[in-house]
Biopython code that builds the backbone (N, CA, C, O; Angstrom):
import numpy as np
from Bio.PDB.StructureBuilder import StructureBuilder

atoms = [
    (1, "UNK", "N", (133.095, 123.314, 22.526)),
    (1, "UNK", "CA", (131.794, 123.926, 22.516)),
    (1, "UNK", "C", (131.055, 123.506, 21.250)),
    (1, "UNK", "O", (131.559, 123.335, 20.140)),
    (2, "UNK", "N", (129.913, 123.383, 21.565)),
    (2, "UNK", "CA", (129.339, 122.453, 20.235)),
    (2, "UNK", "C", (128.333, 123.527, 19.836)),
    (2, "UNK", "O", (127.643, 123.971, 20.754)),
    (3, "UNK", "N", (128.126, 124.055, 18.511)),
    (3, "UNK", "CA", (127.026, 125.067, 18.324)),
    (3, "UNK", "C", (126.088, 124.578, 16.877)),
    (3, "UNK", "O", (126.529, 124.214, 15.787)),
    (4, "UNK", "N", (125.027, 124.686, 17.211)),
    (4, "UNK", "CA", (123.712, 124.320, 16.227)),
    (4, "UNK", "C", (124.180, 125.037, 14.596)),
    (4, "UNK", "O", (124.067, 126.241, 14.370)),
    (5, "UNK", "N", (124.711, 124.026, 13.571)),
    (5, "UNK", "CA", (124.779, 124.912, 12.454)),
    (5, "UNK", "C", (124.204, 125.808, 12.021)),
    (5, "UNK", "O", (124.983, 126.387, 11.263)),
    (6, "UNK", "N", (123.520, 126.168, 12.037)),
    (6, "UNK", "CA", (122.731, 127.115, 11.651)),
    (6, "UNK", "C", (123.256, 128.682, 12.244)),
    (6, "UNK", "O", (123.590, 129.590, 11.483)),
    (7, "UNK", "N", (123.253, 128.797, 13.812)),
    (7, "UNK", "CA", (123.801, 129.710, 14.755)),
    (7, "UNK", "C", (125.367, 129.807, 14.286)),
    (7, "UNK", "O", (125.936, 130.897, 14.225)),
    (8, "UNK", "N", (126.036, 128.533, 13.950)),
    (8, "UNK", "CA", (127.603, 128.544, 13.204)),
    (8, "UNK", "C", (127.229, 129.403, 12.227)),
    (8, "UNK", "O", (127.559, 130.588, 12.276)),
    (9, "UNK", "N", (126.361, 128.797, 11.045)),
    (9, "UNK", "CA", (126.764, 129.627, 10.156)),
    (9, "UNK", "C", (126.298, 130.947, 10.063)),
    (9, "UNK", "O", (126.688, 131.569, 9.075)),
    (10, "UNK", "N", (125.429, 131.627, 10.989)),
    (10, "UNK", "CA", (125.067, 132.726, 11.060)),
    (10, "UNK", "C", (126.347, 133.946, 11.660)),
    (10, "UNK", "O", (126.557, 135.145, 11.481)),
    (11, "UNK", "N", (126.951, 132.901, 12.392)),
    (11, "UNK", "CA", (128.067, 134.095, 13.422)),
    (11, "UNK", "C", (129.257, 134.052, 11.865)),
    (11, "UNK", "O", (129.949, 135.009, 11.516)),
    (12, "UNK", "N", (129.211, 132.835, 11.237)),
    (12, "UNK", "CA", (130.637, 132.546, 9.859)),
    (12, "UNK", "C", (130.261, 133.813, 8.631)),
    (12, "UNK", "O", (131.007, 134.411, 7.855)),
    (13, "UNK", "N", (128.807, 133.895, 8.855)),
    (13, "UNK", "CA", (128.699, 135.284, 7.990)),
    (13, "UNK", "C", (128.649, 136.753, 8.495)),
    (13, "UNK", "O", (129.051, 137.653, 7.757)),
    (14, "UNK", "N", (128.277, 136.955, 9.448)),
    (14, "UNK", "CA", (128.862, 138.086, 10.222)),
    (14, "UNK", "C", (130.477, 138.407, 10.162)),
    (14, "UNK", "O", (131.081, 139.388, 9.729)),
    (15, "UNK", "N", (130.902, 137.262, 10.734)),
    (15, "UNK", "CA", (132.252, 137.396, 10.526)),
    (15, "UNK", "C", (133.232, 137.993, 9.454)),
    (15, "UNK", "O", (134.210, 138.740, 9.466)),
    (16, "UNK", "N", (132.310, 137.124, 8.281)),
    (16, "UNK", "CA", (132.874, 137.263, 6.143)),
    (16, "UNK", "C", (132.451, 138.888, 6.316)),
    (16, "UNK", "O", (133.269, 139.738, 5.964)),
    (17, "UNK", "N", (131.476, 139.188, 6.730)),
    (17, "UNK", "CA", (130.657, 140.298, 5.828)),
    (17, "UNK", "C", (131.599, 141.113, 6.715)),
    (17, "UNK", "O", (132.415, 141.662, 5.974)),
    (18, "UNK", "N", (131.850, 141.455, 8.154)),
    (18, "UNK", "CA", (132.688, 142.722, 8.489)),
    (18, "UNK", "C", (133.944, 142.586, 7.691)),
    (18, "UNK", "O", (134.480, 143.441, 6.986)),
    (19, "UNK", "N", (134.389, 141.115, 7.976)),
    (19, "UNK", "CA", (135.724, 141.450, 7.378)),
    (19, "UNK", "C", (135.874, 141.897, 5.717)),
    (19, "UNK", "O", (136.527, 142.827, 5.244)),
    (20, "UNK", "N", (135.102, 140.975, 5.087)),
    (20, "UNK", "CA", (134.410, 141.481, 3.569)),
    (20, "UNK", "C", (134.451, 143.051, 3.336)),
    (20, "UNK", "O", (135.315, 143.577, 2.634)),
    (21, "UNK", "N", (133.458, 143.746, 3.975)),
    (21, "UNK", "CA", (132.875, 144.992, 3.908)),
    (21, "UNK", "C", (134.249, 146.085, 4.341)),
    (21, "UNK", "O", (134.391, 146.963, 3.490)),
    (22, "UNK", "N", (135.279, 146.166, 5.529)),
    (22, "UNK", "CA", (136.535, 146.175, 5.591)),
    (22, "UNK", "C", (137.413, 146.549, 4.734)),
    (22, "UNK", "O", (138.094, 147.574, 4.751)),
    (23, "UNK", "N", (137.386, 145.288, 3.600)),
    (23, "UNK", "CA", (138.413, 145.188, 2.880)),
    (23, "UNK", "C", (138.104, 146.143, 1.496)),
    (23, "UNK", "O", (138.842, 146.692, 0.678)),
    (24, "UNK", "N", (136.921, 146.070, 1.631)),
    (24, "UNK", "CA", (135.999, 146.298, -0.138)),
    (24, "UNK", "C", (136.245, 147.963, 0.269)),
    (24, "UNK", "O", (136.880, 148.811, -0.358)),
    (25, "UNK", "N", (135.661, 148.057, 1.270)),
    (25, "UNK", "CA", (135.822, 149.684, 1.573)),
    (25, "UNK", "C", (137.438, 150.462, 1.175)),
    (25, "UNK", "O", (137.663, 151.256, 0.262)),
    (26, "UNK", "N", (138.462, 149.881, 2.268)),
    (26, "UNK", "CA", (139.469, 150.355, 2.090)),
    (26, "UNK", "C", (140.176, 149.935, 1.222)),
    (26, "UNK", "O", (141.143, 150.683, 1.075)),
    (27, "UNK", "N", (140.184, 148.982, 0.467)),
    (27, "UNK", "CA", (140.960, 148.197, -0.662)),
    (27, "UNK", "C", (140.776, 148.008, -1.910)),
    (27, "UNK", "O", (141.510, 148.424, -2.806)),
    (28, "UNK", "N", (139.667, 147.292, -2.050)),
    (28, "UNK", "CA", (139.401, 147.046, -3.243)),
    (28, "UNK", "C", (138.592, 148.104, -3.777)),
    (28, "UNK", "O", (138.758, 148.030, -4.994)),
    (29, "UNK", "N", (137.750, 149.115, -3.509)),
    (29, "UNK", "CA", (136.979, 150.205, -3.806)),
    (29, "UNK", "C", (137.484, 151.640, -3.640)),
    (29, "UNK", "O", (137.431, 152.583, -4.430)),
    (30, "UNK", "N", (138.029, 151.546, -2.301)),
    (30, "UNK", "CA", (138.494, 152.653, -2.105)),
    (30, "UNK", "C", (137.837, 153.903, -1.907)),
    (30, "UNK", "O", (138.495, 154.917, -2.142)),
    (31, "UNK", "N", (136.891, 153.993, -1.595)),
    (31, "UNK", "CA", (135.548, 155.267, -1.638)),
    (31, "UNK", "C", (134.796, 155.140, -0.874)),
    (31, "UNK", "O", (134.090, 154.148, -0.690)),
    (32, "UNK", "N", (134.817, 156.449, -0.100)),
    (32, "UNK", "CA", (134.546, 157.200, 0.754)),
    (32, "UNK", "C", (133.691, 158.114, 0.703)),
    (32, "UNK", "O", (133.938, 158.985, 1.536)),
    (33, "UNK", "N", (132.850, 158.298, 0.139)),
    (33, "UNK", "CA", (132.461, 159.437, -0.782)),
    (33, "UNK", "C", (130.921, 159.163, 0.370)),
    (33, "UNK", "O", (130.468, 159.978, 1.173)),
    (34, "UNK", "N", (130.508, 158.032, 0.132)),
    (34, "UNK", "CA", (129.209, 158.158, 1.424)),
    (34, "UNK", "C", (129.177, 157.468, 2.975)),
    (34, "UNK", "O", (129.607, 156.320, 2.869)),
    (35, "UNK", "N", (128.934, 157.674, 3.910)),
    (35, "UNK", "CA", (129.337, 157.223, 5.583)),
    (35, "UNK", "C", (129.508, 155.559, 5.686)),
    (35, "UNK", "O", (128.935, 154.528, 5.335)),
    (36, "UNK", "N", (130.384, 155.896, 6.223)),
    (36, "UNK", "CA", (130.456, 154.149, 6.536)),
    (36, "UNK", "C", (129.273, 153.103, 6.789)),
    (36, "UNK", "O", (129.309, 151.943, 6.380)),
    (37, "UNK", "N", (128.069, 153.742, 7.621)),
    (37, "UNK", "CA", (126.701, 153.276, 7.992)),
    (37, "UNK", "C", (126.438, 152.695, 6.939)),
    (37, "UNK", "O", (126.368, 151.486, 6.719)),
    (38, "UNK", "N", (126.143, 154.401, 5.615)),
    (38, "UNK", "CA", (125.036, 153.424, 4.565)),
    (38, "UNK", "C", (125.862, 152.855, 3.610)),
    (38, "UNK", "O", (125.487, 151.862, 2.988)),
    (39, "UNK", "N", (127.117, 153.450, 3.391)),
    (39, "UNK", "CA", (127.983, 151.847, 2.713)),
    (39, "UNK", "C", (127.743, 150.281, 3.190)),
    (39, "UNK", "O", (127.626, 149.285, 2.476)),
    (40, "UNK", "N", (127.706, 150.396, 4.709)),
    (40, "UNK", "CA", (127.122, 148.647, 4.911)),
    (40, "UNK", "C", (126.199, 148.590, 5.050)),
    (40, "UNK", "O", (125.892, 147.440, 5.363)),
    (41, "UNK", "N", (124.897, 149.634, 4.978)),
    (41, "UNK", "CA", (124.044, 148.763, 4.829)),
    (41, "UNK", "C", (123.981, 148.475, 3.131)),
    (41, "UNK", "O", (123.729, 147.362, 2.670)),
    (42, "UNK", "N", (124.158, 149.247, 2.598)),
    (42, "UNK", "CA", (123.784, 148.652, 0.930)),
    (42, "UNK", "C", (125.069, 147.943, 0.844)),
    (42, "UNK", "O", (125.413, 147.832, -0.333)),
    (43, "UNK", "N", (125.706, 147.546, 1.484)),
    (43, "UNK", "CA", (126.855, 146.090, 1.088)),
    (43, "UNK", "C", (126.022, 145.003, 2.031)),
    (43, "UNK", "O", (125.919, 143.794, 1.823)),
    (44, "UNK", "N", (125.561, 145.630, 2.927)),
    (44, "UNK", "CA", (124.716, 143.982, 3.645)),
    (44, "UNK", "C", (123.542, 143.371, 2.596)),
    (44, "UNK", "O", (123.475, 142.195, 2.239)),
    (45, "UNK", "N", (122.433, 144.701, 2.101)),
    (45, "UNK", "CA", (121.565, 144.641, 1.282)),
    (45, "UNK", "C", (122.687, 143.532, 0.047)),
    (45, "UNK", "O", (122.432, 142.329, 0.093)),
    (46, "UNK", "N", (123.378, 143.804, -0.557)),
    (46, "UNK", "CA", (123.592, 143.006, -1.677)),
    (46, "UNK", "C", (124.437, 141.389, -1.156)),
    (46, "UNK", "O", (124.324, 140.383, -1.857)),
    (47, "UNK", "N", (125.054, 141.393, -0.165)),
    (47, "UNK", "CA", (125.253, 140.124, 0.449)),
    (47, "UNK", "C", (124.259, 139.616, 0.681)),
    (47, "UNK", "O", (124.338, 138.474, 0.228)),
    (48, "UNK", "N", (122.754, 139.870, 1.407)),
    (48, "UNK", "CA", (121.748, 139.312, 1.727)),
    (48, "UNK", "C", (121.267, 138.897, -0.270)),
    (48, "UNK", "O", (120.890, 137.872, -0.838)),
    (49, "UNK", "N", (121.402, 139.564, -0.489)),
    (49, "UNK", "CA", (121.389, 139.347, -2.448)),
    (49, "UNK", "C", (121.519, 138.025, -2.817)),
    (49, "UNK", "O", (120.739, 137.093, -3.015)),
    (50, "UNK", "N", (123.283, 138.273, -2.876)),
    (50, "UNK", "CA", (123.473, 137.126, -3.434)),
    (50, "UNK", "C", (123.497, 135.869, -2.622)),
    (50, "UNK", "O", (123.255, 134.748, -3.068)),
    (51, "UNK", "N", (123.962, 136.301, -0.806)),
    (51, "UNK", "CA", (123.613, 134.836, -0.382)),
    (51, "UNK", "C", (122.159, 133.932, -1.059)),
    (51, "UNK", "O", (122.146, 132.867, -1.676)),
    (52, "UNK", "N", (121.077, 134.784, -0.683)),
    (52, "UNK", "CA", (119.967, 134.114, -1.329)),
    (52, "UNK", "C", (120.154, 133.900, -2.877)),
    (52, "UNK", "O", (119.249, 133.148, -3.237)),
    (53, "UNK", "N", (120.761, 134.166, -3.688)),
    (53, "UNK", "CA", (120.951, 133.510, -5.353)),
    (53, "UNK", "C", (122.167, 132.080, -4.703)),
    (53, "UNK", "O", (122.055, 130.938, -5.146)),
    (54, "UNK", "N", (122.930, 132.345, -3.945)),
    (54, "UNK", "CA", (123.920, 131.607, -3.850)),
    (54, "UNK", "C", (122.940, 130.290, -3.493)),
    (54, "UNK", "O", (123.046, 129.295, -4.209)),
    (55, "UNK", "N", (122.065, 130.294, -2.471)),
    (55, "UNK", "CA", (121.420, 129.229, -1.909)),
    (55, "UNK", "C", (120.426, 128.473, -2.823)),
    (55, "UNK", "O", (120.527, 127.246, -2.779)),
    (56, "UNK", "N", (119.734, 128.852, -3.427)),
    (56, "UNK", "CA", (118.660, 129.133, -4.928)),
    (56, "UNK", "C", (119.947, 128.127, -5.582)),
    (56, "UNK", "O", (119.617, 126.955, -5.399)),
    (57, "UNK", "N", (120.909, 128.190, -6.080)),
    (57, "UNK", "CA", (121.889, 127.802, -6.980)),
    (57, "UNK", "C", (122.081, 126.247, -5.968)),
    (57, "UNK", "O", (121.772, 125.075, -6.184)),
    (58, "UNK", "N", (122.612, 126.818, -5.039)),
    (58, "UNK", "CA", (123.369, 125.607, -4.215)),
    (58, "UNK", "C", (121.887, 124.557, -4.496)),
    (58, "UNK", "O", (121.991, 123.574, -5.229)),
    (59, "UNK", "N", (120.841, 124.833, -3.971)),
    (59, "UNK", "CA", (119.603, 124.111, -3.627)),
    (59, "UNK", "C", (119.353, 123.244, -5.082)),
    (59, "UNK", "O", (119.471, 122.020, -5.142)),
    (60, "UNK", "N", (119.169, 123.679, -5.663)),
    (60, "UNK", "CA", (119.206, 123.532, -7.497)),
    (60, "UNK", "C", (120.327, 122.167, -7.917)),
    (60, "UNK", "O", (120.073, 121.004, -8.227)),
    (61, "UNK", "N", (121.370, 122.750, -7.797)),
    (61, "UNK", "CA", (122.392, 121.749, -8.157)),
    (61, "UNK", "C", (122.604, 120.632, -7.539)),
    (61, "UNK", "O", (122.931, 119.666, -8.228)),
    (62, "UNK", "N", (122.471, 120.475, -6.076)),
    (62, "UNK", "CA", (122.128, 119.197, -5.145)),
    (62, "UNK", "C", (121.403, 118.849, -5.519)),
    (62, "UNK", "O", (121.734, 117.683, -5.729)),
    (63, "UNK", "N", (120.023, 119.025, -5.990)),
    (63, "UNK", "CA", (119.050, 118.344, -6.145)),
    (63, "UNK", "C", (118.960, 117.373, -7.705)),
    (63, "UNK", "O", (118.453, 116.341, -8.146)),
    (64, "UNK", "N", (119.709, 118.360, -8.066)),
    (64, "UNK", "CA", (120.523, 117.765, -9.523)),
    (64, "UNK", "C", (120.999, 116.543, -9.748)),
    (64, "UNK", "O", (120.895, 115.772, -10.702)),
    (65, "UNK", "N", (121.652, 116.476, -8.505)),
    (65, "UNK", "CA", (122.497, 115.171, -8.397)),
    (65, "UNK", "C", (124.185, 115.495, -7.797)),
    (65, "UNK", "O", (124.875, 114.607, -7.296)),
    (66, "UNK", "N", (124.496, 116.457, -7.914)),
    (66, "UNK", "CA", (125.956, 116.903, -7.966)),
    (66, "UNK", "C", (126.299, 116.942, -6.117)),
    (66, "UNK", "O", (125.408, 117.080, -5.279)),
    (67, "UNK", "N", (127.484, 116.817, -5.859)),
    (67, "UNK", "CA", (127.483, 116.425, -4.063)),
    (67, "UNK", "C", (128.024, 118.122, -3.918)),
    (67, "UNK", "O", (128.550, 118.963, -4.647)),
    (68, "UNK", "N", (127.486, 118.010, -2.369)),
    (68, "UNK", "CA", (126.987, 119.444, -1.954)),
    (68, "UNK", "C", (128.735, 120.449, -2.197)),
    (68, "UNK", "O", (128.747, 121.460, -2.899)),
    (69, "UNK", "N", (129.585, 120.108, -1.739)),
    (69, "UNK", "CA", (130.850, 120.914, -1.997)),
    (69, "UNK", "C", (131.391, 121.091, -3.488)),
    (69, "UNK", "O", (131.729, 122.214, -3.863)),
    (70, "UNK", "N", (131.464, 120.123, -4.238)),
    (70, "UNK", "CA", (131.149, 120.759, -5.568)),
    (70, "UNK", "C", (130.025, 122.132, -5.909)),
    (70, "UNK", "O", (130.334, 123.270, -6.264)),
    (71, "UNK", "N", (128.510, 121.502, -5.633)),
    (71, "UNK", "CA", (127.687, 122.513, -5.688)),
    (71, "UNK", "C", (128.122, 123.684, -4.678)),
    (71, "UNK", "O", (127.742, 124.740, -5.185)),
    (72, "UNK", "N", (128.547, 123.842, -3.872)),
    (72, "UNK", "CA", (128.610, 125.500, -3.115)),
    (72, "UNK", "C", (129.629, 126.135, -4.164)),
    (72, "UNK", "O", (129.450, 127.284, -4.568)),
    (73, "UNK", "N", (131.022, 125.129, -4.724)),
    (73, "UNK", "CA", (131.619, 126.100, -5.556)),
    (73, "UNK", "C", (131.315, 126.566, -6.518)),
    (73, "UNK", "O", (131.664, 127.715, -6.792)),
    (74, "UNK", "N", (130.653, 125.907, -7.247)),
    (74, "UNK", "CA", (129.944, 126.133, -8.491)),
    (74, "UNK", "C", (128.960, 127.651, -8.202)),
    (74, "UNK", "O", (129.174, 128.712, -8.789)),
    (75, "UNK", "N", (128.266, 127.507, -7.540)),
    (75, "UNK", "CA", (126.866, 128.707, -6.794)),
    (75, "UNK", "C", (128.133, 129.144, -6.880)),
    (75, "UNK", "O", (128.767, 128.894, -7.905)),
    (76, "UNK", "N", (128.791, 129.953, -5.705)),
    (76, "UNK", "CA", (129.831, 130.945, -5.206)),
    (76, "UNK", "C", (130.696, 131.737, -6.769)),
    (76, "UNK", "O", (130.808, 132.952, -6.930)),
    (77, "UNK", "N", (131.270, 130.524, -7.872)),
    (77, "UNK", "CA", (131.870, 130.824, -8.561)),
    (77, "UNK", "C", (130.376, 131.588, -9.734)),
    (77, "UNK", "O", (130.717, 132.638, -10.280)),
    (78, "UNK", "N", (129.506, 131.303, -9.932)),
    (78, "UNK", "CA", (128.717, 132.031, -10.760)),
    (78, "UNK", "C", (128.107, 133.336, -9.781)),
    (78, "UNK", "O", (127.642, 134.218, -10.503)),
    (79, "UNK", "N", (128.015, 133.622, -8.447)),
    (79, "UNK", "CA", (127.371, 134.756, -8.211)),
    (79, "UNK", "C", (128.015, 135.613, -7.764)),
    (79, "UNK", "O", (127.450, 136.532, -7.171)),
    (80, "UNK", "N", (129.964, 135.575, -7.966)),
    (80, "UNK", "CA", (130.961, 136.372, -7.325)),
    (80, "UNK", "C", (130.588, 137.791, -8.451)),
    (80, "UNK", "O", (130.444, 138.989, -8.208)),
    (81, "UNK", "N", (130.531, 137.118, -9.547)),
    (81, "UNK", "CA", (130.295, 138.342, -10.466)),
    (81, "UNK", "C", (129.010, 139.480, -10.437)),
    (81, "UNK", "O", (128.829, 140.606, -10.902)),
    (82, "UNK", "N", (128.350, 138.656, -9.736)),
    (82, "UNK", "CA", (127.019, 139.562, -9.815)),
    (82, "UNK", "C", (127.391, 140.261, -8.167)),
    (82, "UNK", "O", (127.730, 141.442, -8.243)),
    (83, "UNK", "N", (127.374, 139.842, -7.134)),
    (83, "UNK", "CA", (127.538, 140.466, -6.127)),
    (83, "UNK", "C", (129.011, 141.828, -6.569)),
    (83, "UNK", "O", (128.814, 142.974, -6.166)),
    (84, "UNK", "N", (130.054, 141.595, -7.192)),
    (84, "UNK", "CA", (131.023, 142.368, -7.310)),
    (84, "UNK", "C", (130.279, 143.352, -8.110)),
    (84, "UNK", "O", (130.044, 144.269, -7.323)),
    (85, "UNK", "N", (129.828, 143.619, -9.158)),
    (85, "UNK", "CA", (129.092, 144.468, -10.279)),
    (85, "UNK", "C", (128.079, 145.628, -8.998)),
    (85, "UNK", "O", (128.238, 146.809, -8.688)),
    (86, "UNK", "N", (127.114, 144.619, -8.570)),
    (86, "UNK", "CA", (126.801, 145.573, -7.604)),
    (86, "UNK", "C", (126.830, 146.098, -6.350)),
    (86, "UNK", "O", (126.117, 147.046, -6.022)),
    (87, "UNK", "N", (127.691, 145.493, -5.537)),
    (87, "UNK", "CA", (128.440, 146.496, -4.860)),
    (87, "UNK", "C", (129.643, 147.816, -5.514)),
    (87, "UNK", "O", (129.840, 148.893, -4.952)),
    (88, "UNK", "N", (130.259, 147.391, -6.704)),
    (88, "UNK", "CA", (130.697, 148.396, -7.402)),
    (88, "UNK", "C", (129.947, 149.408, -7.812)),
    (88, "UNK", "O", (130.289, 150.509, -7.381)),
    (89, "UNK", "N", (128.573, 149.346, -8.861)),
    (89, "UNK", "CA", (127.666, 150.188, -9.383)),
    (89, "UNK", "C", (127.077, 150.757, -7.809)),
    (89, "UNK", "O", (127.033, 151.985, -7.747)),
    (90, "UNK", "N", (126.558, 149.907, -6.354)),
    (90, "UNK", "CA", (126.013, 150.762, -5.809)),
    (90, "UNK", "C", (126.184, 151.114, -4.648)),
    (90, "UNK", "O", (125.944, 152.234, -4.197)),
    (91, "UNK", "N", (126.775, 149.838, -3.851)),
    (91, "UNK", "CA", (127.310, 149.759, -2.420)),
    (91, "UNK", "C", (128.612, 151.009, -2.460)),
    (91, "UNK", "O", (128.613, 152.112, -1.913)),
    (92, "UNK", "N", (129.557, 150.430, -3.226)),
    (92, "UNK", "CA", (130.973, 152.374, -3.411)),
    (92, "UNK", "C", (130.551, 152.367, -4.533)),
    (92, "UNK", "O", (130.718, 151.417, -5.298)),
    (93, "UNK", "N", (129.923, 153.442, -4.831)),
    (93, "UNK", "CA", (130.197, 154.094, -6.177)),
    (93, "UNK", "C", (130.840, 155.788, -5.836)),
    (93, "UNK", "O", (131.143, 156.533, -6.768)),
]
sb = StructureBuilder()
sb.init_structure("model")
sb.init_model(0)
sb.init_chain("A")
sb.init_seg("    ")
for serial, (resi, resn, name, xyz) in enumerate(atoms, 1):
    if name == "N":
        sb.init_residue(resn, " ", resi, " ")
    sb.init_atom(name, np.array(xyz, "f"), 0.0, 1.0, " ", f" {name:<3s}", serial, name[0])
structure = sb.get_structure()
């Protein structure tokens, strides 16, 4: 089955973010304290975040000169920290 990247990568982040949102809830955060609903939506709100810094970065550094899989790690490795900070401070607090 052949699918338009774009539609790929739209279903590849659905995918990250339940399983993401999942894990952060019961694992790595652990808190419960507000409904599951508005926990994802303010964990979607800050994924929609940093994907867009991630892309901003990625876009930036290609254009730089640097080849695109280098650049996604680079983006990913500078905005893990900012997406983690705030889903900690606001998505579970």
């Amino acid at each position: 089955m052949d699918a338009h990247h774009v539609v790929a990568a739209m279903g590849a982040f659905c995918v990250a973010w339940t399983n993401n949102f999942v894990l952060n809830k019961f694992w790595t955060f652990n808190k419960h304290e507000l409904s599951a609903v508005r926990q994802g939506a303010r964990y979607l709100a800050v994924s929609l975040v940093a994907l867009g810094i991630n892309l901003i970065l990625l876009e930036l550094l290609v254009r730089a000169g640097l080849p695109e899989v280098p650049s996604q790690a680079i983006a990913i490795a500078a905005v893990m920290p900012v997406n983690f900070l705030l889903n900690r401070r606001w998505s579970f607090r």
